[in-house]
N, C-alpha and C positions, 0 to 999 in steps of 0.2 A: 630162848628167843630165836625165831626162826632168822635164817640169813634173807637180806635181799635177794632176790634172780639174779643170777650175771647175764646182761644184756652184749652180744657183742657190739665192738662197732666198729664202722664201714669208713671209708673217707679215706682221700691221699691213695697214696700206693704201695706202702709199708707199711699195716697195720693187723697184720697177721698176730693174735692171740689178745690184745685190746680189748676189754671189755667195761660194763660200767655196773657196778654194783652201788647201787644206792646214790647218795651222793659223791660217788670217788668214782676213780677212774684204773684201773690196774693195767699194769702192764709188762712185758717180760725187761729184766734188767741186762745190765751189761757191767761190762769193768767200769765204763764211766759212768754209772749209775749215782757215785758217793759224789763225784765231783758235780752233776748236776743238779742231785738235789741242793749242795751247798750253796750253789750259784743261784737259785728259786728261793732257798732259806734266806741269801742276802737281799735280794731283790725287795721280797717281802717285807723286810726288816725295815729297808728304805724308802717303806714307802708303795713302791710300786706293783701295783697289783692286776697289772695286765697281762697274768701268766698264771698258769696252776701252782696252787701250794703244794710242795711233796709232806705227805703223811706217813712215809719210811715205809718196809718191807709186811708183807702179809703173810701167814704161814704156811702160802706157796711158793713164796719165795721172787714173788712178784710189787715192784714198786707199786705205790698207793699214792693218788695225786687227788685234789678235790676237780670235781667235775664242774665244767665250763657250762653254763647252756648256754641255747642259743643255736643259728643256723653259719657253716662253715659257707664261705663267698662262693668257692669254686666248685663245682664249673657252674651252676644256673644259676647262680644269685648275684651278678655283676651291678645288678640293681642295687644290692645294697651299698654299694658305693658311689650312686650318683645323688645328689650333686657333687660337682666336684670338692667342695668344703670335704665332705667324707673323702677322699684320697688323701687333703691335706691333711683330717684328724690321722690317719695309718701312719704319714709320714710323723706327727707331732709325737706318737706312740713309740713310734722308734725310735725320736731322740732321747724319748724319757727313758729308757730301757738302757740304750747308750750312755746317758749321762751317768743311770743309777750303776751300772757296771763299770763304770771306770775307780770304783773306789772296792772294788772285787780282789780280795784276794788269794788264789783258789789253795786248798788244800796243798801241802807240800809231797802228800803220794797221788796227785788230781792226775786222773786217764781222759783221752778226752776221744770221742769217735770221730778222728778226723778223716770226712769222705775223700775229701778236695782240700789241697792245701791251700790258704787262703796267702792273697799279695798282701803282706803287713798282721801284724801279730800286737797290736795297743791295747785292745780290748778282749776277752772273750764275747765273741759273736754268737748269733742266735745260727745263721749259715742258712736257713731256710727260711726266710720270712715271706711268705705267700699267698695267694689267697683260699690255698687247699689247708693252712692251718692259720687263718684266723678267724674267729666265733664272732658272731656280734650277736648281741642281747638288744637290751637295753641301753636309752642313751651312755651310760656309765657302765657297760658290762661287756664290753670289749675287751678279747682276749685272743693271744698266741698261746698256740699248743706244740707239743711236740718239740721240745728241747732237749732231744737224746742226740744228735747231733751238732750239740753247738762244742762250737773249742775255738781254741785262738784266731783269732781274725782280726779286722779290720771296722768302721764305722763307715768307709765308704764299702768296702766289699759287701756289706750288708744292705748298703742302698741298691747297691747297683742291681744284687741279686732282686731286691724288691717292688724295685720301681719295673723290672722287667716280668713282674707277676703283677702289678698294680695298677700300673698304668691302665692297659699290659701292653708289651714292647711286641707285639707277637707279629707271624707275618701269616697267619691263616686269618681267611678271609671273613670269620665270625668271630674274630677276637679284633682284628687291626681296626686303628680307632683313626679317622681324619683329626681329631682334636689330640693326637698322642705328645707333639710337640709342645702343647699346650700344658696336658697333665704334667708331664717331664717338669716342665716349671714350677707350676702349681707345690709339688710333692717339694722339691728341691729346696723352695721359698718359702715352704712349712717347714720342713726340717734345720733350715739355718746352714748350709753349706755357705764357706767366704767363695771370695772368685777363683783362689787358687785351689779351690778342694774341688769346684765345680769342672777346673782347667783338668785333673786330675779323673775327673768322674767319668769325664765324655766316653775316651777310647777305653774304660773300665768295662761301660755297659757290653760290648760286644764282646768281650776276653771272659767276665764272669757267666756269662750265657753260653758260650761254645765251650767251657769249662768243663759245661753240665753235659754236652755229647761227648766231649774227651772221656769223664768217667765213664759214661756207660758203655762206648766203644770198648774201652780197657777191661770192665768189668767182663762183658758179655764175651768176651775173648777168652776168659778165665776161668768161663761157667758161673761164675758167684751169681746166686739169686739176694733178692728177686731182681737185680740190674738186668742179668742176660734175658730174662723173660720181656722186663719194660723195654728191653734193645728190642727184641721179635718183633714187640706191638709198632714197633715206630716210633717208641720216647726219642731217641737220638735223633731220627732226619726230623722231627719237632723244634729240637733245641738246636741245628744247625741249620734249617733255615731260619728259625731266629733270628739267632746269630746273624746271618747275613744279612738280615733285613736292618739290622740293627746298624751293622759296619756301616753300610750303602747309605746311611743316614747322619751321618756323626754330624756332617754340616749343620745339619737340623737341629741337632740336641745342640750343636754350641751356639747357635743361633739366640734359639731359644734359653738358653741359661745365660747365656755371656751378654747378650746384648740389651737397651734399656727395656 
C-alpha cells in the first residue's frame, strides 16, 4: 500500500523538518520527547482534547502526533478571535489544560526542554501558548500545538506568556489594540484568577515578556540557532519593546483587573 506524501509545514519559527503525512503529523524528537508524550497521553486520558495525541516513534525515528486542522491565528488571522467571547474561550482552554495537568505525574527519568526557567514550578506548563500555535477548526476543534517545549512552570507564568500573544500586549502599531485593557480583563475573568493571583499577575506580564529578549540576547551571543538568526531578524528589539510597553502600563492592567 503506497505511503501518504510528506507534506512539509510552515508556521512559528521553529519548524524545521515538521511534516504532515496523512492524518499525523511527524516530527524530529528530542530527550524530552518520552516525557511529552506522557504529559499528551495524560491529558487525553482526562479528558482533554485540546492538544495533539502522540502516536509514538516512526521508523525514522521521528515522533508521530495526529494532525490538528484547521488555520494557526498568527500573524493574519487575529479575526479569528474577535469577538471578544473567543479570547475568553483561549483563556477557558487554558484553565482546562491547567486543571487537567495538576493531577500529571511526569515519568521518574521525565527530560524536559527547558528554554526559560519559569518563576514557580506547580505545574508542567505548556511555556508557549500563543497565537503562532493555536488551530481553530470548528466550533469544538480548537487546538494547541507544539508541546516540545513544555517543562515545569507555573499557571500564572503561562498566562502571563499568553495574554501577551492574545490579547496581544504588543507595542507595534498593527498589533496594539486601544480595547487591550479591556481584553486583559476579559481573558483573566474567563480563566478564574482570585484577586491575589491577579495582584500577582500584573508585574509578571512585563518580566515573562522581556524574558523572551533575555533568551535570545543570550542565545544569539552563543551562535545557537535558530535563536541567533531570530536575534538578526529583530525577534529581540520585538520583545523589548514589548516589554516596555507593557511595564509603562501596569497601572492599566491593575486598573482594569483589581477594580469593580
Amino acid at each position: 500500500m503506497q505511503q501518504p506524501e510528506e507534506q512539509p509545514l510552515s508556521g512559528g519559527n521553529v519548524s524545521d523538518g515538521v511534516v504532515r503525512v496523512g492524518d499525523t503529523v511527524r516530527r524530529p524528537t528530542g530527550p524530552w520527547t518520552p516525557a511529552v508524550h506522557a504529559l499528551l497521553t495524560h491529558l487525553h486520558d482526562t479528558g482533554f482534547r485540546t492538544a495533539p495525541r502522540p502516536l509514538g516513534i516512526d521508523d525514522q525515528g521521528r515522533e508521530v502526533l495526529t494532525f490538528v486542522p484547521g488555520q494557526v491565528v498568527w500573524p493574519d488571522r487575529f479575526a479569528l478571535l474577535e469577538p471578544a467571547r473567543r479570547v475568553a474561550r483561549v483563556a477557558r482552554l487554558i484553565r482546562d489544560f491547567h486543571d487537567a495537568v495538576e493531577g500529571f505525574t511526569p515519568p521518574p527519568d521525565a527530560q524536559w526542554q527547558v528554554l526559560i526557567p519559569a518563576e514557580g514550578a506547580d505545574i508542567i506548563a505548556h511555556q508557549d501558548l500563543a497565537p503562532w500555535n493555536l488551530v481553530t477548526g470548528g466550533e469544538d476543534e480548537w487546538a494547541f500545538i507544539d508541546w516540545d517545549t513544555a517543562a515545569p512552570g507555573s499557571r500564572l507564568w503561562d498566562v502571563a506568556y499568553a495574554l501577551h500573544g492574545f490579547v496581544p500586549l504588543s507595542a507595534h502599531p498593527s498589533w496594539r489594540r486601544a480595547d487591550a485593557a479591556d481584553r486583559v480583563r476579559i481573558f483573566v475573568d474567563a480563566y478564574g484568577l482570585d484577586e491575589a493571583e491577579r495582584r500577582d499577575l500584573v508585574p509578571l506580564l512585563g518580566r515573562r515578556t522581556r524574558s523572551m529578549h533575555d533568551f535570545l540576547r543570550a542565545q544569539a551571543a552563543l551562535g545557537h540557532q535558530p535563536w541567533a538568526t531570530l536575534w538578526a531578524e529583530g525577534h529581540g528589539d520585538a520583545w523589548r519593546s514589548d516589554a516596555e510597553y507593557i511595564e509603562q502600563r501596569e497601572e492599566q492592567w491593575a486598573r482594569a483587573l483589581l477594580t469593580g
